[in-house]
C-alpha positions as CSV (number, residue, x, y, z in Angstrom):
1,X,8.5,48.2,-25.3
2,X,11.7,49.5,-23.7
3,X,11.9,51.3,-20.5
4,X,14.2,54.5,-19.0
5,X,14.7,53.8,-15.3
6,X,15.5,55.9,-12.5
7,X,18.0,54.7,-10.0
8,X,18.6,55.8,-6.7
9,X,22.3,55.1,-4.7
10,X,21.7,54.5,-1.1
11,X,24.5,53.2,1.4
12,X,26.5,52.5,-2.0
13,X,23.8,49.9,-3.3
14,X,22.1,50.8,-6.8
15,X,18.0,50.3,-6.6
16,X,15.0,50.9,-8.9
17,X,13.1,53.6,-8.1
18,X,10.6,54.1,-11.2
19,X,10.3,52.9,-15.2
20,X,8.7,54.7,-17.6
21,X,7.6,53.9,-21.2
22,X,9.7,54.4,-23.9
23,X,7.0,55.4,-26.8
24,X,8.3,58.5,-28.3
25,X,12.5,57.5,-28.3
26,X,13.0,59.5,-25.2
27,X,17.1,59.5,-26.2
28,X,16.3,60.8,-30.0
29,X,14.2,63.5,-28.9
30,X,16.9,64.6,-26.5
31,X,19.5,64.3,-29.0
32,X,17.5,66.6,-31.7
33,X,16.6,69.2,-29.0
34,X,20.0,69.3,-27.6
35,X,21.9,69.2,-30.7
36,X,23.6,72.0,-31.4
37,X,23.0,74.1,-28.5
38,X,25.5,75.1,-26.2
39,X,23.8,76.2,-23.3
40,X,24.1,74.5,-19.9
41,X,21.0,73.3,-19.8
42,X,21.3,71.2,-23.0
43,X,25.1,69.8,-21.8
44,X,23.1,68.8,-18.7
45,X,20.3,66.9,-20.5
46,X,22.5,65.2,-23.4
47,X,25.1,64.1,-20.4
48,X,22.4,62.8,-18.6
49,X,20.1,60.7,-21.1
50,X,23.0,60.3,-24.1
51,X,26.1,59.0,-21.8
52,X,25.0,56.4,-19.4
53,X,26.1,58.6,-16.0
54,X,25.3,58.8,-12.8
55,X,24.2,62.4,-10.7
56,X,25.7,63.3,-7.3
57,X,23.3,64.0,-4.8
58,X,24.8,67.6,-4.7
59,X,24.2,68.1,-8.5
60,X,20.4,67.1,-8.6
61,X,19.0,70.3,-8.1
62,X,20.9,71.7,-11.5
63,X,19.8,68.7,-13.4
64,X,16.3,69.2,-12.7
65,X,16.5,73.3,-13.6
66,X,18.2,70.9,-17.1
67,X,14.5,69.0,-16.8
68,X,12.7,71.8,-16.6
69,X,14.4,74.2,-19.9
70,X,13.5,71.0,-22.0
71,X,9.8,70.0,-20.4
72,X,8.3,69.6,-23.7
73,X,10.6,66.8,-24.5
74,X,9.7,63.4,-23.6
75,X,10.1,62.0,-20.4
76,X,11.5,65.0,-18.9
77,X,8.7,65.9,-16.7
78,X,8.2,62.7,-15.6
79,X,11.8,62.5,-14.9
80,X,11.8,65.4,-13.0
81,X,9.1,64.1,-10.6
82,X,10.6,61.0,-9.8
83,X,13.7,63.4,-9.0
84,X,11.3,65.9,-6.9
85,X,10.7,63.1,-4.8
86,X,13.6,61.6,-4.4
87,X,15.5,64.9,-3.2
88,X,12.3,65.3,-0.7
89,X,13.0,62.1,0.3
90,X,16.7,62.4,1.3
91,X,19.5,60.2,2.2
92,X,20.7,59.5,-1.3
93,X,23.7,59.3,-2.9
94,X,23.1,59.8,-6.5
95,X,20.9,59.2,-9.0
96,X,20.7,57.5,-12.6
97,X,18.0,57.2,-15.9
98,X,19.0,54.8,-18.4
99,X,18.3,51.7,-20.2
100,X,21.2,50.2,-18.8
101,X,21.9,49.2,-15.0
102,X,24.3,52.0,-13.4
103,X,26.8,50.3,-11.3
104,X,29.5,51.1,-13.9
105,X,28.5,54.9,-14.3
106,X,30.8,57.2,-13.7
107,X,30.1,60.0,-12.1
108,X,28.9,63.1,-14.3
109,X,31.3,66.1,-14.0
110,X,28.7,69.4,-13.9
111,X,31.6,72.0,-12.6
112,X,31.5,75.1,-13.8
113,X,28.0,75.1,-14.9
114,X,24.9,77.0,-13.8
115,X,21.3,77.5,-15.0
């Protein structure tokens, strides 16, 4: 069974923060809800789960407004919880959900974009 992760950057170390189980193909569903769309919400989502990037602290709270337009789909709930809590938490850098480890992530580019 595969596994999306969430990642947390503190004092410029990447560390797991949660996994969560893979069952429904978390990164097709996103794809098919997201395709076509042009909305900011759906660029946030597909940039987040389709291209292997990371989230500055400062851009969190637009990603989970993303999470929340698509909470039907997958993992996105989940997601956004383990991002609830890390916000409330504090002191991070950025954040990351992938497959793949996120050292090499760059940075996601959300300028211009509201929701």
């Amino acid at each position: 069974m595969e596994y999306f992760t969430v990642y947390v950057l503190r004092q410029g170390e990447w560390q797991e923060y949660t996994s969560f189980k893979d069952r429904r193909g978390y990164a097709t569903l996103v794809e098919e809800a997201t395709k076509g769309r042009l909305d900011a919400a759906a660029k946030v989502l597909h940039t987040l789960i389709l291209e292997n990037v990371s989230v500055q602290a400062a851009d969190l709270p637009l990603v989970m407004r993303a999470l929340r337009a698509f909470d039907e789909v997958g993992l996105s709930n989940d997601i956004h919880a383990a991002f609830d809590e890390i916000d409330c938490e504090g002191d991070f850098e950025a954040v990351a959900v992938s497959k793949a480890r996120p050292e090499a992530f760059a940075a996601a580019d959300f300028s211009g974009l509201s929701i």
